[in-house]
C-alpha positions as CSV (number, residue, x, y, z in Angstrom):
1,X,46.9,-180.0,-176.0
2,X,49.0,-183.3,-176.8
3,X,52.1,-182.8,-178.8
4,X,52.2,-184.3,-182.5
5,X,54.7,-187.3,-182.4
6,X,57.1,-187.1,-185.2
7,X,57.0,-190.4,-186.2
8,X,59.0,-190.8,-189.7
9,X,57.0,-191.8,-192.2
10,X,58.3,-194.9,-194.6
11,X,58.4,-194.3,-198.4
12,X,56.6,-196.5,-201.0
13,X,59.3,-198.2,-202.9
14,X,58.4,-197.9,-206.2
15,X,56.9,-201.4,-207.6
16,X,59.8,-203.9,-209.4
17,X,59.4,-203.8,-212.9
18,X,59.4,-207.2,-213.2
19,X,57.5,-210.4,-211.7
20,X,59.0,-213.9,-210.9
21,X,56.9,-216.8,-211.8
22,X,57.0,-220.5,-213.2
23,X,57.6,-221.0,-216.8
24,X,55.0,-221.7,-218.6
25,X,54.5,-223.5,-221.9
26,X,53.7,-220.3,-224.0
27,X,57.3,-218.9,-222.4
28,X,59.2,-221.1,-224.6
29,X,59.4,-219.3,-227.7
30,X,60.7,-216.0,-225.9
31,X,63.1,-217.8,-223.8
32,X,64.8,-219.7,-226.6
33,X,64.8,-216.1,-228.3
34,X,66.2,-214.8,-225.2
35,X,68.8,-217.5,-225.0
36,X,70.1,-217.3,-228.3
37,X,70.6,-213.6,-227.9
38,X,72.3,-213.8,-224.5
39,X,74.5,-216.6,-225.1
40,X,74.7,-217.1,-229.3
41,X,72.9,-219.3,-231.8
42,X,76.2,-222.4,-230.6
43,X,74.9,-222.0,-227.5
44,X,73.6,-225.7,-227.7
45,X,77.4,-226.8,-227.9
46,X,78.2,-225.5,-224.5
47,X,79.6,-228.2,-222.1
48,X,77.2,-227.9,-219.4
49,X,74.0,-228.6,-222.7
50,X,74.8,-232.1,-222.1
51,X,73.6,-232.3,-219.2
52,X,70.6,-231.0,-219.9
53,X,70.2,-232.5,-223.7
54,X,67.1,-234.9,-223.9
55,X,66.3,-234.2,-219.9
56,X,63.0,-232.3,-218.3
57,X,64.3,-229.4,-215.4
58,X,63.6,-230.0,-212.0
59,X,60.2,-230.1,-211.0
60,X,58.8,-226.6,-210.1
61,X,62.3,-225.1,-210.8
62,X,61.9,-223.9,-214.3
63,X,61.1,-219.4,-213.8
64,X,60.9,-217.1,-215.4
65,X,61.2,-212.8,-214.8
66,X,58.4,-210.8,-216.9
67,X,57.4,-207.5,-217.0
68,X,54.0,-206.1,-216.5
69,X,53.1,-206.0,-220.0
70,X,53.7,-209.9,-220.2
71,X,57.0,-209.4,-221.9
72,X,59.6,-212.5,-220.7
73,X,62.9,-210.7,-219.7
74,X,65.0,-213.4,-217.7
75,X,65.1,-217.2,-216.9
76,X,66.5,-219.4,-215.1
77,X,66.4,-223.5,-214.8
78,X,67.8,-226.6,-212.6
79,X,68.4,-230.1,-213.5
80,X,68.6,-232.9,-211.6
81,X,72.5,-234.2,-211.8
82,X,74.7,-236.7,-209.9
83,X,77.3,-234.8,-208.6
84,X,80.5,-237.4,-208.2
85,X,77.3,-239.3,-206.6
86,X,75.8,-237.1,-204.4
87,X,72.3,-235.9,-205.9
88,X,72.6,-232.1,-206.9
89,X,70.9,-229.8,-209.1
90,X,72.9,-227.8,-212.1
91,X,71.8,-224.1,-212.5
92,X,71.6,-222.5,-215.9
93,X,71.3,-221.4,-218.3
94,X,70.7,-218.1,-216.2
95,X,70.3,-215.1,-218.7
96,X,68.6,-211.6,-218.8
97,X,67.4,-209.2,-221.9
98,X,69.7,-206.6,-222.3
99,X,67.1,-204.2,-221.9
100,X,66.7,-205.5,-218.0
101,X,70.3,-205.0,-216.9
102,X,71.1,-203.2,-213.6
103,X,67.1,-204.2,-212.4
104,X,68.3,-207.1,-210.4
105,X,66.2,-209.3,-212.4
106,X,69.3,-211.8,-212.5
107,X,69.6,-212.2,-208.4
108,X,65.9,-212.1,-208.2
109,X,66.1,-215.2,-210.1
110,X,68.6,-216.8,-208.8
111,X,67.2,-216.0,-204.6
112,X,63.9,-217.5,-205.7
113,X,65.4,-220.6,-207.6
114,X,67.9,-221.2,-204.4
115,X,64.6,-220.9,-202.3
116,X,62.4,-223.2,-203.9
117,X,65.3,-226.1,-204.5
118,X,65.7,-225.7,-200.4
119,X,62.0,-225.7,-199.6
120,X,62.1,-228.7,-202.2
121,X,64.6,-230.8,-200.2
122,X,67.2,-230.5,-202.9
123,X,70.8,-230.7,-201.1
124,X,73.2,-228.7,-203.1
125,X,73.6,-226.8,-206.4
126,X,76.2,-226.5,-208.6
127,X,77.0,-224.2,-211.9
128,X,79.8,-223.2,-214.3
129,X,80.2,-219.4,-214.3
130,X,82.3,-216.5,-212.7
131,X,82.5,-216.7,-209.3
132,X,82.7,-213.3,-208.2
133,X,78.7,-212.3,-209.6
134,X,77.9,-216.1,-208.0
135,X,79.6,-215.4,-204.5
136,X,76.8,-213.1,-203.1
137,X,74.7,-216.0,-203.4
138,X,77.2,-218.6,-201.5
139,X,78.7,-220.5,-204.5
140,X,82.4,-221.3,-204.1
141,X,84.9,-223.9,-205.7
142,X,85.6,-225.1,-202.4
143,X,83.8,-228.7,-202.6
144,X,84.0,-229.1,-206.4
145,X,87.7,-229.6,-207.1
146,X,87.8,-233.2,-207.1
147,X,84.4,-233.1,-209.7
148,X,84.6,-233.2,-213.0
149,X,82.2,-232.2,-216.6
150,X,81.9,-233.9,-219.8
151,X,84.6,-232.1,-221.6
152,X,87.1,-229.2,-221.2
153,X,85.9,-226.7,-218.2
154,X,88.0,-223.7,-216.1
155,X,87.9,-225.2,-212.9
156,X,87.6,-222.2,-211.1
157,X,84.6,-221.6,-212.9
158,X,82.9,-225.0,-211.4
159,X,80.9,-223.3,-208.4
160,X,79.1,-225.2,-205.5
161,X,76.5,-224.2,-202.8
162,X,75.2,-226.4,-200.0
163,X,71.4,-226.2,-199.6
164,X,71.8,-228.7,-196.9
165,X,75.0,-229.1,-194.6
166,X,77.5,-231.2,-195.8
167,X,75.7,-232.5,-199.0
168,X,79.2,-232.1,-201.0
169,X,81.0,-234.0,-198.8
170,X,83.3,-236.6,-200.5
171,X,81.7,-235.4,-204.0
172,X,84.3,-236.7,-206.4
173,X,84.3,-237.5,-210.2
174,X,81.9,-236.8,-213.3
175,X,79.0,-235.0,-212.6
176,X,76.1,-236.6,-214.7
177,X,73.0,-235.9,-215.8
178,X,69.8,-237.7,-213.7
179,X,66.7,-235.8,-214.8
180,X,63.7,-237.3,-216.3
181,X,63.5,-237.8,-219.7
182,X,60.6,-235.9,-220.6
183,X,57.3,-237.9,-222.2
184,X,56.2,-237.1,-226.2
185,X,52.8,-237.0,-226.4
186,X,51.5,-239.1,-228.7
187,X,50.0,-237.5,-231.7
188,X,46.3,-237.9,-233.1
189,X,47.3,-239.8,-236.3
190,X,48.8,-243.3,-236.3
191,X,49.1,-243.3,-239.9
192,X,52.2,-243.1,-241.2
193,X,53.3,-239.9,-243.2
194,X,53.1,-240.6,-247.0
195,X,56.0,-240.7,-249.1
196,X,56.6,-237.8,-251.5
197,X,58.3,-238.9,-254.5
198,X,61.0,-236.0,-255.4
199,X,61.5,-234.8,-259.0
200,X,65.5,-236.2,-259.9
């Protein structure tokens, strides 16, 4: 008779509540939503907007976190920037319904954006935000110091990652926006809207 091994046996984690995947065009609504409640309705004043004002994200770097009923509950974007000269992307915004917090939804995000812009080529990333929930990832303020935004900034909120070794080197001045402008379509109608005379 042959003893029974007592091998241990490994427990099913439970499934995440949540998938990462690109954005998608019928996102927008609920991450504009989800934006304005994260971050307020003046969120479009922000000094890292301008960067990103009249720009397309980074190709294939646009994600999103939804639950299993279809429900969008984080997202995260990067835009292509010129970082004191140096090509870079800028992270953010990066938010996460309130409902979601504690799920890791946020660092999912932000491991899978930081692994596509590598397995893009993309060099380095930088972001404004608090550097202690941005230091498990590798962001520091050791290679922005000498690079500025477009208006009035914590500098030790002005983080930095290298994708690539040494892509930050020398990086010094204003960092810039780069990205595409993105294309309108052309609507169906030439004509020209008619003029409604108003009542005085």
């Amino acid at each position: 008779m042959t003893a029974k091994r007592n091998t241990p046996v490994a427990l099913i984690r439970q499934a995440a509540p949540f998938a990462i995947r690109a954005e998608r065009a019928s996102d927008v609504v609920a991450r504009e939503a989800l934006l304005d409640a994260c971050f307020g309705e003046n969120r479009h004043a922000r000094i890292c907007q301008r960067l990103r004002d009249g720009r397309a994200p980074a190709e294939g770097l646009s994600l999103a976190a939804v639950r299993q009923d279809g429900r969008l509950v984080g997202t995260v974007r990067l835009w292509h920037v010129s970082a004191g000269g140096r090509s870079a992307l800028m992270l953010g915004p990066l938010a996460v319904d309130d409902d979601c917090r504690g799920l890791g939804v946020g660092a999912a995000l932000m491991q899978r954006a930081l692994a596509v812009a590598k397995a893009r080529g993309h060099g380095a990333v930088i972001l404004l935000g608090d550097a202690p929930y941005y230091a498990r990832f590798g962001f520091s303020a050791g290679k922005t110091g000498e690079l500025s935004l477009p208006g009035a900034f914590e500098r030790d909120r002005l983080l930095g990652l290298e994708l690539v070794e040494g892509a930050l080197d020398g990086a010094w001045g204003m960092i810039t926006p780069t990205g595409a402008v993105p294309k309108v379509k052309a609507s169906r109608s030439r004509k020209a809207p008619l003029a409604v005379p108003h009542a005085a």
